[in-house]
N, C-alpha and C positions, 0 to 999 in steps of 0.2 A: 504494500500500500504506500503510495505517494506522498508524502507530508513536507510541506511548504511553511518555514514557519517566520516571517518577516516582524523589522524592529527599525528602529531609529525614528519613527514619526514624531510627532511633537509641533507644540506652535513658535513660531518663529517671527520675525518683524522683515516686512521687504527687506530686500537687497543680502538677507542673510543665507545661511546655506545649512541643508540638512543631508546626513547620509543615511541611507536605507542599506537594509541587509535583510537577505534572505537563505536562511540554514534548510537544505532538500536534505530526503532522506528515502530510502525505499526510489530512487529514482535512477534508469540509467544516465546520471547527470551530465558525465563528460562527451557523450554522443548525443548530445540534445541543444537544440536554443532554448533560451531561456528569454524570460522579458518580462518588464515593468507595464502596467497599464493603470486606469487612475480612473476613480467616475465621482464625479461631482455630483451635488445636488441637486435632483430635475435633470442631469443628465446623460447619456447614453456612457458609458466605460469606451474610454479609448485608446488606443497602444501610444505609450511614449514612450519609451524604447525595446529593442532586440540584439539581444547577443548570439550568434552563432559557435557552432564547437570551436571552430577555428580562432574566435575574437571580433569578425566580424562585425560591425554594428550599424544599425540604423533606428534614425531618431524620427519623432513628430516633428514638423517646422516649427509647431510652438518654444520645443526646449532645445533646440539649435544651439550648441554654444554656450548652454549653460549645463545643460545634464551630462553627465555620461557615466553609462552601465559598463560593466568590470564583471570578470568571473575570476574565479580561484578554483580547479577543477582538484586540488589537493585536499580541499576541506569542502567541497558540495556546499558553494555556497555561492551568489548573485550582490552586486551592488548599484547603489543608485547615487551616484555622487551628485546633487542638486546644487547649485549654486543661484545666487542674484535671483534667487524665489521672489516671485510677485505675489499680490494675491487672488491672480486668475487659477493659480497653483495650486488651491486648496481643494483639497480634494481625499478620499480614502485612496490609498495605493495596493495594488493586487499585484502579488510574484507569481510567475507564472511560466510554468513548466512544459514545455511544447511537445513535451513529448505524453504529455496527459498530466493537470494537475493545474490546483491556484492556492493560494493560499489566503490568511482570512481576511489579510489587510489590513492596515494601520493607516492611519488619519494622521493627515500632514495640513495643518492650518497656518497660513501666511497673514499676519495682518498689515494694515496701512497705515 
């Protein structure tokens, strides 16, 4: 069984920066993408970023420049390194395992 277990949320003041982490388990981690998604309030969950086995990555246009996702295949585990949060940013964050799996998500609140 799949177990996704993400941390770092918290609130924060614009222009600051939070890091998220995500500890898999039961998962084959190192042969998988993995990726951050996020759904606000009223609305739809949306991918803002993806990491491939290899390190590969691609972002949302929203967090261009400011995000970027990181893996450690030695400890099954995902990062979200956020920087210069606004507070279009707030929002729950979901880790998420492509190869089957999400996990429960934590709540990342930016104020102004």
């Amino acid at each position: 069984q799949v177990q996704l277990v993400e941390s770092g949320g918290g609130l924060v003041q614009a222009g600051g920066s939070l890091r998220l982490s995500c500890v898999v388990s039961g998962s084959t981690f190192t042969i998988n993408a993995m990726g951050w998604d996020r759904q606000a309030p009223g609305k739809q969950r949306e991918l803002v970023a993806i990491i491939g086995s290899r390190g590969n990555t691609n972002y949302a246009d929203s967090v261009k420049g400011r995000f970027t996702i990181s893996r450690n295949n030695a400890n099954n585990t995902v990062y979200l390194q956020m920087n210069s949060l606004k507070p279009e940013d707030t929002a729950v964050y979901y880790c998420r395992d492509y190869g089957g799996g999400w996990g429960q998500g934590t709540q990342v609140t930016v104020s102004s």
